[in-house]
C-alpha positions in Angstrom: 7.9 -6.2 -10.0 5.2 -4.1 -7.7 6.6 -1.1 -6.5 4.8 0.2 -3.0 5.8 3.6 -1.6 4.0 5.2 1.7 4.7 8.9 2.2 4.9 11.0 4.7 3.6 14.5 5.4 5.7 17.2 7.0 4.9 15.9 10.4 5.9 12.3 9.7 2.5 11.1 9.7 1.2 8.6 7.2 -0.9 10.2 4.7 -0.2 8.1 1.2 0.7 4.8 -0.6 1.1 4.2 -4.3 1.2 0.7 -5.3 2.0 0.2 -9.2 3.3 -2.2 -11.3 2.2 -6.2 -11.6 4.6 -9.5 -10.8 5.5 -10.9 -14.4 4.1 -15.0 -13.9 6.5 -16.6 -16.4 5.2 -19.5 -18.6 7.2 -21.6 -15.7 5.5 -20.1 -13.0 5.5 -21.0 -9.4 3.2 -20.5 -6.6 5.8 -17.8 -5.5 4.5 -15.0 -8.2 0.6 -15.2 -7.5 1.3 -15.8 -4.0 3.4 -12.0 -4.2 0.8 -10.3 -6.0 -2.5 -11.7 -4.5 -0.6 -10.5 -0.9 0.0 -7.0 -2.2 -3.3 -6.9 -3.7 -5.0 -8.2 -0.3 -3.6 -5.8 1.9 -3.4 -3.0 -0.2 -7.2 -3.7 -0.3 -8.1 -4.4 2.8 -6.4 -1.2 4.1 -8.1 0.7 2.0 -11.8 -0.9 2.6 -10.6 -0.3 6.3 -10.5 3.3 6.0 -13.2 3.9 4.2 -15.6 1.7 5.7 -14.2 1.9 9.5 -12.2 4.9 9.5 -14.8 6.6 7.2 -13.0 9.1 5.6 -12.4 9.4 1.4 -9.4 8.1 0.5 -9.9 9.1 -2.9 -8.7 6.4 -4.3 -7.7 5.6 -7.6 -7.2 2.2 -9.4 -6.0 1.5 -12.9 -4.7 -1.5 -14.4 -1.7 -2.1 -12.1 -2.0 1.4 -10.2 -3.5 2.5 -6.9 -3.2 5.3 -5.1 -4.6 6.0 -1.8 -4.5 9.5 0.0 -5.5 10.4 3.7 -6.8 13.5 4.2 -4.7 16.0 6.0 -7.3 16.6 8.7 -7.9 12.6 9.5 -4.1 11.5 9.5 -4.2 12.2 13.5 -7.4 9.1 13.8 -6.1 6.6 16.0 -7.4 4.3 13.2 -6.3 5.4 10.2 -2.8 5.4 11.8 -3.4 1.6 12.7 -4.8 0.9 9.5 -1.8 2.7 7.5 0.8 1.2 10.1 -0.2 -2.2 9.9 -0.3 -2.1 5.9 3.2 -0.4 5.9 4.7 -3.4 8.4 2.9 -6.2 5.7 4.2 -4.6 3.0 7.5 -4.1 3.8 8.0 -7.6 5.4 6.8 -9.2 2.0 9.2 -7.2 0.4 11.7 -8.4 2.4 11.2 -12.2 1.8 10.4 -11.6 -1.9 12.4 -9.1 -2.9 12.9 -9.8 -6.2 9.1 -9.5 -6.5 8.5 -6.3 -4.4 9.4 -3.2 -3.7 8.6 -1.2 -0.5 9.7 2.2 0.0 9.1 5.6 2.0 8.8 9.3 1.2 8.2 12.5 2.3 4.7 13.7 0.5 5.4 17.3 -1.2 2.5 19.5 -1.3 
């Protein structure tokens, strides 16, 4: 199961996801389980290469074996793109966890500290 939470600051703007955990592939496996993972993985990803590289801020980000966290600075969260960028990963996310939920996990919460 992959697990995907985005937080929210105090003022209900974007400023965090934490992906962690991997989809188990049984020794029966289908195209289903890569197809869940590799989609995760791929947007996940490509949001984060987005606000780096477009958005240009430091995400800080983190990645261990099944882990990665991603933070938006407090003073970028207002960027017309790094709200696209979260949005749009947000939306993908939770629409695959929606068709696969068995698979994936989306959630929200409200970022403390």
């Amino acid at each position: 199961m992959v697990e995907v939470t985005f937080y929210r600051d105090g003022r209900a703007r974007l400023s965090r996801f934490f992906a962690s955990g991997h989809v188990e592939i049984p020794q029966t496996s289908s195209d289903e389980y890569s197809l869940v993972c590799a989609a995760i993985s791929a947007i996940l990803q490509a949001a984060r290469a987005g606000l780096e590289e477009h958005a240009k801020i430091d995400t800080g980000a983190t990645m261990e074996s099944g882990n990665l966290d991603v933070r938006i600075p407090e003073g970028d969260r207002d960027d017309a793109a790094v709200i696209a960028i979260m949005a749009t990963a947000e939306l993908a996310i939770a629409q695959i966890a929606r068709q696969y939920p068995q698979h994936a996990h989306a959630t929200r919460a409200t970022q403390t500290g």
